[in-house]
C-alpha positions in Angstrom: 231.1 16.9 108.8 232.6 20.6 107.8 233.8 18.8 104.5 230.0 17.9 103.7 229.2 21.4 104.8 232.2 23.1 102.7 230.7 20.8 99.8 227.2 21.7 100.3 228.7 25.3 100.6 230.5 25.6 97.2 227.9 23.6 95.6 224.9 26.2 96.5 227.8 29.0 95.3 228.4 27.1 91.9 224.5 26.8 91.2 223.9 30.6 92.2 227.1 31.5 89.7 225.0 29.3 86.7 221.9 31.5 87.6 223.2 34.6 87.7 225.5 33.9 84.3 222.1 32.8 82.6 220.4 35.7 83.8 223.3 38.1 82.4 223.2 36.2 79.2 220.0 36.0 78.8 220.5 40.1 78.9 222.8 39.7 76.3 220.8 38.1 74.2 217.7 40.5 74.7 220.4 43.3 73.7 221.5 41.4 70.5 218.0 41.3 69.4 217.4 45.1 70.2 220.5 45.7 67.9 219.4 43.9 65.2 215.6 45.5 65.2 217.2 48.9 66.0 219.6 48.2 62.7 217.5 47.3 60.5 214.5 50.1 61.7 216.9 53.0 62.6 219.4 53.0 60.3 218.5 50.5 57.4 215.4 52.2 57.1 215.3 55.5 56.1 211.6 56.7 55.6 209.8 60.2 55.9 211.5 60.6 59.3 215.0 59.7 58.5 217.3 60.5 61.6 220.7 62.3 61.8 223.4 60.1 63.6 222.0 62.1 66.9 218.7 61.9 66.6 219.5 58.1 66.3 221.0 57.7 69.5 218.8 59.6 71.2 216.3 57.3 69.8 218.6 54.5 70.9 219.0 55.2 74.1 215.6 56.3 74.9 214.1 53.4 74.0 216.7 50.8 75.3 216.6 52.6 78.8 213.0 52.4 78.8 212.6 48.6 77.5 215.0 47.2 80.1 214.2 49.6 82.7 210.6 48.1 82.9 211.7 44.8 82.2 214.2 44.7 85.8 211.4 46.6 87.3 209.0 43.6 86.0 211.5 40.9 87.4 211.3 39.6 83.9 215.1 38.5 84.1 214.1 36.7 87.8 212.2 34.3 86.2 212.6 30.4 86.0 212.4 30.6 82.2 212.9 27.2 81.5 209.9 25.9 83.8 207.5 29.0 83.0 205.0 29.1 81.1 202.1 31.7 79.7 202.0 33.8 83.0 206.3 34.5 82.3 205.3 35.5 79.0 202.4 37.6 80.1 204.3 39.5 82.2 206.9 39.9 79.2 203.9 41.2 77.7 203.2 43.9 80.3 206.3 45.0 80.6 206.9 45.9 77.7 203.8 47.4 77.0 204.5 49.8 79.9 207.7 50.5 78.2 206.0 51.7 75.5 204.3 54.3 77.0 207.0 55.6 79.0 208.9 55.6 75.7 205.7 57.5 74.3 206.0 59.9 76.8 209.1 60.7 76.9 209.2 61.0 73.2 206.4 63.8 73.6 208.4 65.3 76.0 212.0 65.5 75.7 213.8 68.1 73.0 214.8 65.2 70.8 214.7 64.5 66.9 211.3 62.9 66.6 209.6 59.8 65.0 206.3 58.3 63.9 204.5 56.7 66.1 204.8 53.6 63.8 208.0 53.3 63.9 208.5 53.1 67.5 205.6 50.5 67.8 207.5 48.9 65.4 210.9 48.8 67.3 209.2 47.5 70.8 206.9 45.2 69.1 209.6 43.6 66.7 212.1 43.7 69.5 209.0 42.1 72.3 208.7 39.2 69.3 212.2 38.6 69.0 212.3 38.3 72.7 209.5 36.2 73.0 210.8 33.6 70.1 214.3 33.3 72.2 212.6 32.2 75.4 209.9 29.3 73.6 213.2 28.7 71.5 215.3 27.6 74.9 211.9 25.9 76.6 211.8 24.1 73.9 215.3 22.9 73.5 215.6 22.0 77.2 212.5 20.4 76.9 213.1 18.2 74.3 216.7 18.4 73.6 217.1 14.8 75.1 220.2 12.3 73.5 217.5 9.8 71.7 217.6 11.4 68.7 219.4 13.2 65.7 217.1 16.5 66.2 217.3 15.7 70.4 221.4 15.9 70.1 221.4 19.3 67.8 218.9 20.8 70.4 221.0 19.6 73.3 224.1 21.1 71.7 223.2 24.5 70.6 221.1 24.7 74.2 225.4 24.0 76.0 226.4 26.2 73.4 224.3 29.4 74.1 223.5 28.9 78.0 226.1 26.2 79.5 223.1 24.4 80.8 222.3 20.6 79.6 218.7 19.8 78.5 216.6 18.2 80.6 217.4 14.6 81.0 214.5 11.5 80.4 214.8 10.7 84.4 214.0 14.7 85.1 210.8 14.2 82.2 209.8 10.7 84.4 210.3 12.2 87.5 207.3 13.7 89.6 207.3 17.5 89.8 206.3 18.6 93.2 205.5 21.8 95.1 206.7 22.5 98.4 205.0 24.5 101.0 207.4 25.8 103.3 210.9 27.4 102.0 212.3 27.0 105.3 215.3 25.0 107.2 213.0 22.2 106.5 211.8 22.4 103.2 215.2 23.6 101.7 217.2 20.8 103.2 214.1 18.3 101.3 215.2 20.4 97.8 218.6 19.7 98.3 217.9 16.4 98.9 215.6 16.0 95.8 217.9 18.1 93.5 221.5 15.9 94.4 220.0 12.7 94.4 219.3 11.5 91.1 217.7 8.2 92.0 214.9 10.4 93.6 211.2 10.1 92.0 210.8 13.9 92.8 211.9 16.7 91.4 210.8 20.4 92.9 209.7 22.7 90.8 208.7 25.8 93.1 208.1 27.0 97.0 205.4 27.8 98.4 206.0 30.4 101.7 204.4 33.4 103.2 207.6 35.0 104.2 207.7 38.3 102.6 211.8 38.2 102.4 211.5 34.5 100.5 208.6 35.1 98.3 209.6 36.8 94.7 213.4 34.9 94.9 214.9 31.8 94.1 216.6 29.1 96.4 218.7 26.7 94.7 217.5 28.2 91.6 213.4 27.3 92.4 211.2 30.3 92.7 209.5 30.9 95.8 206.0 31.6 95.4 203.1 33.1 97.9 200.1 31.6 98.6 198.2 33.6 96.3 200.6 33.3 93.2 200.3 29.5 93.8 197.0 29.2 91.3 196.1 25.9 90.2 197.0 27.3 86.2 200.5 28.2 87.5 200.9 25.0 89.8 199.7 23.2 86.0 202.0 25.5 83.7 204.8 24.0 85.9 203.7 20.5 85.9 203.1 20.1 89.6 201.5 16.5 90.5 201.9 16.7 94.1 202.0 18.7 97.1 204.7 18.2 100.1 204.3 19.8 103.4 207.8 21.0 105.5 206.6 23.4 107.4 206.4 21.2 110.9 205.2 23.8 113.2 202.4 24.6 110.8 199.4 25.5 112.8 196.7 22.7 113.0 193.5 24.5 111.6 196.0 26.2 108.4 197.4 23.5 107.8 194.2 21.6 107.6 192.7 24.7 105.5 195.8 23.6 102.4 195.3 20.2 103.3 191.8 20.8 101.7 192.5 23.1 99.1 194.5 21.3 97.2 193.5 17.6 98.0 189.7 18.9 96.5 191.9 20.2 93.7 193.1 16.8 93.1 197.0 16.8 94.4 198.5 14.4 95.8 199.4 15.2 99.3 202.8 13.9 101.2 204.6 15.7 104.1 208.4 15.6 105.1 208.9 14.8 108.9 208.9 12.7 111.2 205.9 10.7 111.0 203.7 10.8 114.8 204.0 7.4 115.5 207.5 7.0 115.4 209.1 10.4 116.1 211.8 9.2 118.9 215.0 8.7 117.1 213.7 8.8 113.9 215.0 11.0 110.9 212.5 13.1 108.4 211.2 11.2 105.6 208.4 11.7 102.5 205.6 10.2 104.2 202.5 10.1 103.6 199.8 12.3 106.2 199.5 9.6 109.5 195.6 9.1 110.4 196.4 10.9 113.6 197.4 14.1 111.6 194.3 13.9 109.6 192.9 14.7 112.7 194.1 18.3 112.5 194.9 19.3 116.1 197.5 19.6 118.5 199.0 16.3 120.8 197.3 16.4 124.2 199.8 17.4 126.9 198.9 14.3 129.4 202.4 14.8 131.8 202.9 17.3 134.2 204.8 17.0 137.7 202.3 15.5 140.0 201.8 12.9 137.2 205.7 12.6 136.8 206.3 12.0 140.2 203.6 9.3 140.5 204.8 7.1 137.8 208.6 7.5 138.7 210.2 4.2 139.1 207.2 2.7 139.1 206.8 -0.3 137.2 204.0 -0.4 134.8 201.9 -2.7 133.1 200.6 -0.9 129.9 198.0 -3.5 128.2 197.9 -3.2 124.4 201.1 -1.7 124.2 201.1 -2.6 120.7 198.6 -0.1 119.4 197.9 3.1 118.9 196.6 4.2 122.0 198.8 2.0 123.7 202.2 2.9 121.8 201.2 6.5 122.4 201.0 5.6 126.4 204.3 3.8 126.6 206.3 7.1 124.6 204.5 9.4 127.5 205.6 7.3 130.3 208.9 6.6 129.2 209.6 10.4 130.0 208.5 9.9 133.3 211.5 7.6 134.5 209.7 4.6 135.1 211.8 1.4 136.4 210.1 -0.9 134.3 207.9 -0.8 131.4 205.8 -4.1 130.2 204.6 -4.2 126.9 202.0 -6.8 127.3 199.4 -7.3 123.6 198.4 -10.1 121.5 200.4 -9.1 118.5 204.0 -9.3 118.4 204.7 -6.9 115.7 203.2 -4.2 117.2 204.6 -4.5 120.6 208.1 -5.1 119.0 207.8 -1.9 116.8 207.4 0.5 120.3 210.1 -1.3 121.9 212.6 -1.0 119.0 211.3 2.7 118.7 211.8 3.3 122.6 215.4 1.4 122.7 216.4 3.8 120.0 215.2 6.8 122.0 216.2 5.6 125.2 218.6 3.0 125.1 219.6 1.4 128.3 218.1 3.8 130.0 214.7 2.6 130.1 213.8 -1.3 131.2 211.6 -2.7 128.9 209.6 -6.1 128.6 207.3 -8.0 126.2 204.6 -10.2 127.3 202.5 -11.4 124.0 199.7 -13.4 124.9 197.2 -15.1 123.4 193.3 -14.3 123.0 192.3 -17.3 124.8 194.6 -16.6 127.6 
């Protein structure tokens, strides 16, 4: 057991190392592209304003602090790049554009060689497009950088070569991209699950909590979103097809309240736990909602001491012990030590499921019996 957890341990470090190394180099690679605009519209170009080696890096460092500066600020370098779409490029957008008029500003302001106001459109603009182009270059390549074909292998190999990440297999394209409400012990054990099992059909794409400490990271590399950044264009820009619930003490009526918003938006709804009818013994599972849940309230509390005391080793007949209002019975009075419990219903199966479920639970601590019977009898 603390070899699993070690494992689990050092693999969670080892993913956290890759983001953070493709942040930083995805940093470098912004940098690179500043150079080369700041070359070729700094020194390269000469013009009406032409710069002594000063008033170039005061130029240079004015305008680097101010494009990067906005762009941590911005969390533009906390983004999932590779599963973003328009919205991480809008916000590339913005933040640059802020930097712009900081860099306006500041230009106006500080005792510094001066230049147009062209040219230092020119330098964030040209630098915002060469950013731009590297990010739809490495969605791209992990998109379609798959082993099938002569352009798929190139795109594969230059995507290890610049980020030491592989491109997104065919199982990950086949796979069903889910959301998961809940970023919890719950819903992060599910991810883990999802993300080291490659048999899987799921494949989590984002969080959806309301904890202020979760919401705006990443766990296991998957952005953590709020409710209100959870829009049904985002949810589509990041190919979500279903919805799974691991938040089990979810109140009834707000749980029922996202039950309805996105099955009327057409999702596909699961939930991971245990599902109501079989919760003694059992382990969580992807299920789909149990009628029972559907219901949206809470389990009626029927035991308390006077009725704990009557039923103790008592032995009890429980008619239609098989079904649902009948299974439920037998789980409540097995907590009230009875010395007998008899199963008595027309259907085996159904009578055998609650005794399997109650031997699990209970072992052989609890006496059980099955009596099936027929209708005419």
């Amino acid at each position: 057991m603390d070899r699993a957890n070690e494992n689990s341990m050092n693999m969670d470090r080892t993913k956290q190392s890759s983001t953070s190394n493709i942040r930083w180099m995805l940093i470098g690679y912004d940098l690179i592209i500043y150079a080369v605009v700041v070359a070729i519209l700094l020194l390269l170009y000469g013009g009406i304003d032409k710069l002594s080696t000063i008033g170039i890096l005061q130029q240079v460092c004015l305008s680097v602090l101010c494009i990067f500066v906005a762009r941590l600020i911005g969390k533009v370098y906390g983004q999932v790049w590779r599963y973003g779409g328009i919205q991480c490029y809008i916000r590339l957008l913005f933040t640059d554009s802020i930097a712009f008029v900081a860099y306006l500003c500041l230009e106006l302001l500080l005792p510094i060689q001066k230049i147009t106001f062209a040219r230092m459109l020119s330098i964030v603009s040209l630098n915002l497009l060469g950013a731009l182009a590297l990010r739809m270059m490495y969605r791209y390549a992990y998109k379609c950088g798959n082993r099938e074909t002569t352009k798929g292998k190139i795109l594969s190999a230059l995507l290890h070569m610049f980020s030491g990440i592989e491109a997104e297999n065919e199982k990950e394209v086949q796979k069903i991209k889910v959301a998961i409400i809940g970023a919890g012990r719950v819903g992060v054990s599910l991810a883990e699950e999802l993300i080291n099992n490659e048999e899987t059909a799921y494949i989590p794409r984002c969080f959806i909590d309301i904890s202020k400490e979760k919401v705006g990271r990443e766990i296991h590399g998957i952005p953590v979103w709020s409710e209100n950044e959870a829009t049904f264009n985002r949810l589509g820009e990041f190919e979500v097809q279903e919805i799974i619930f691991a938040i089990p003490s979810m109140d009834a009526d707000k749980k029922k309240a996202l039950y309805e918003y996105y099955k009327n938006a057409g999702y596909k709804l699961k939930v991971y736990d245990y599902p109501t009818m079989y919760t003694a013994g059992g382990k969580r599972h992807l299920r789909e909602f149990d009628i029972e849940e559907l219901l949206f309230r809470k389990q009626l509390v029927v035991s308390d001491e006077r009725t704990n005391a009557y039923y103790k080793d008592k032995v009890v007949l429980i008619t239609g012990g098989g079904g649902s209002i009948g299974s439920e019975l037998c789980r409540q009075l097995a907590k009230m030590n009875p010395r007998k419990i008899i199963i008595l219903d027309i259907y085996e199966n159904g009578a055998y499921d609650v005794q399997q479920e109650l031997k699990i639970a209970y072992g052989d601590c609890l006496d059980l019996q099955i009596e099936i019977c027929s209708e005419s009898s």
